[in-house]
N, C-alpha and C positions, 0 to 999 in steps of 0.2 A: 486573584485566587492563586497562593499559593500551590508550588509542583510537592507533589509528596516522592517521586522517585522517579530517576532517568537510566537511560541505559543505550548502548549503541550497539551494535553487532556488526560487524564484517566477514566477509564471507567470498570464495572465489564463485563466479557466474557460470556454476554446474547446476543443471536441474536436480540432480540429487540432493542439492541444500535447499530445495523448494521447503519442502515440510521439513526442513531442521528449521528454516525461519518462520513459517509458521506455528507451529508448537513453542518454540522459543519466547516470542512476542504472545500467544496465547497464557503461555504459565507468569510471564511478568505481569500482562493484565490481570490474573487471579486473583494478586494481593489484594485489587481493590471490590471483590465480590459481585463480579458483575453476574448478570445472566448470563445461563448455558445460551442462550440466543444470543446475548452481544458478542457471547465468545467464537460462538461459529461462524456471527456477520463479520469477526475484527479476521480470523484467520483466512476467511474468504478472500478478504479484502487485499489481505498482505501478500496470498498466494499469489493473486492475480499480479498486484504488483511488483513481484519478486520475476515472475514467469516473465514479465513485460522486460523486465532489464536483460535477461538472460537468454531471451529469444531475439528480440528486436534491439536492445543494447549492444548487444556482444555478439549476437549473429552467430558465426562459426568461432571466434576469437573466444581469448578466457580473457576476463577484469574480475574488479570487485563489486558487489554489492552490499551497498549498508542501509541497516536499517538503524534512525535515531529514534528512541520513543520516550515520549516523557506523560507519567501519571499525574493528573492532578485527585481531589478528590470523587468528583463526578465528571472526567472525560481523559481521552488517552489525543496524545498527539502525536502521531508517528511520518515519519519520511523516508522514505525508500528511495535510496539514489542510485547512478552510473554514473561512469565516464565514460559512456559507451557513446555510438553515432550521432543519439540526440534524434529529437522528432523534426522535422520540417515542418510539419504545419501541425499544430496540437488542435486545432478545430476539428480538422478532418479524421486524426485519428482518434478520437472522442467518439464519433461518430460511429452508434449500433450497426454492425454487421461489417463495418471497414475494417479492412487486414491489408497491410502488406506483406505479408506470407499465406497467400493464397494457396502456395504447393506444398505447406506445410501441413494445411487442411486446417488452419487457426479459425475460430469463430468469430473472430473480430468484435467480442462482447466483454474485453477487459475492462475497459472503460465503465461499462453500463455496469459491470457486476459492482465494482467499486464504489460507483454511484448511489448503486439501488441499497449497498449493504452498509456505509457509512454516511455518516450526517453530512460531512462537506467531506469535496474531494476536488485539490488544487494541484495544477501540474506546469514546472517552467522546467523549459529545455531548451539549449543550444545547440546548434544541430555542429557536430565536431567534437561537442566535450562534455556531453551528458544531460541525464533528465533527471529530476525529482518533484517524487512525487507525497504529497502531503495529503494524510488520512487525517481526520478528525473523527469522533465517536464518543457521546455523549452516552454516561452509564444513568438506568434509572428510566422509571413511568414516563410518559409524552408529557404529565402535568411538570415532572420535577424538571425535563428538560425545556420546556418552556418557560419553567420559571426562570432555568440559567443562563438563557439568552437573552433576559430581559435586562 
């Protein structure tokens, strides 16, 4: 399957570019007419993982975060990076209701939202030189996306 359009975005690790990268990566997936649902699952999804680099990445420090997204015709593939601390143990912080910013009063449900709102969701990190994180989201009925994993 041919990519129909790619894009990358960088950005410094201010919560303020939260919703600049999500809107951002929402108006790229529109070319491909997706559902107003897949569009709120996709911005969910980016939000979470934009906030993840920006709290837990960069902690009190500034870096960057990018986001790569590439269109095909029925799926977006997107990755959200740091070069921020890096996760220690990616099982555990996967894990519904784990936060290592408990005093931050975080919900420790990044993960699960990511999960719950896009089809796959893959995450490698180094603990020292960053994480990224790769969204996947299949546009289109459960039949047409089951045809496409076939």
């Amino acid at each position: 399957m041919d990519k129909t359009n790619e894009m990358v975005l960088r950005f410094l690790s201010r919560s303020s570019n939260e919703s600049f990268a999500r809107v951002t990566v929402a108006a790229f997936v529109a070319q491909n007419d997706p559902t107003l649902e897949e569009i709120t699952d996709i911005k969910t999804a980016i939000s979470e993982a934009v906030t993840n680099s920006i709290i837990h990445g960069y902690e009190d420090g500034l870096g960057y975060v990018e986001i790569k997204a590439v269109l095909y015709p029925r799926k977006l593939i997107a990755w959200v990076s740091d070069q921020g601390k890096g996760i220690e143990n990616i099982e555990k912080a996967r894990q519904p209701l784990y936060t290592s910013k408990p005093e931050l009063e975080r919900s420790g449900m990044g993960f699960t939202v990511m999960e719950t709102f896009m089809d796959e969701v893959d995450v490698t990190s180094t603990p020292g030189q960053g994480t990224i994180v790769k969204l996947i989201k299949h546009f289109g009925s459960p039949v047409d996306k089951e045809r496409e994993t076939k």
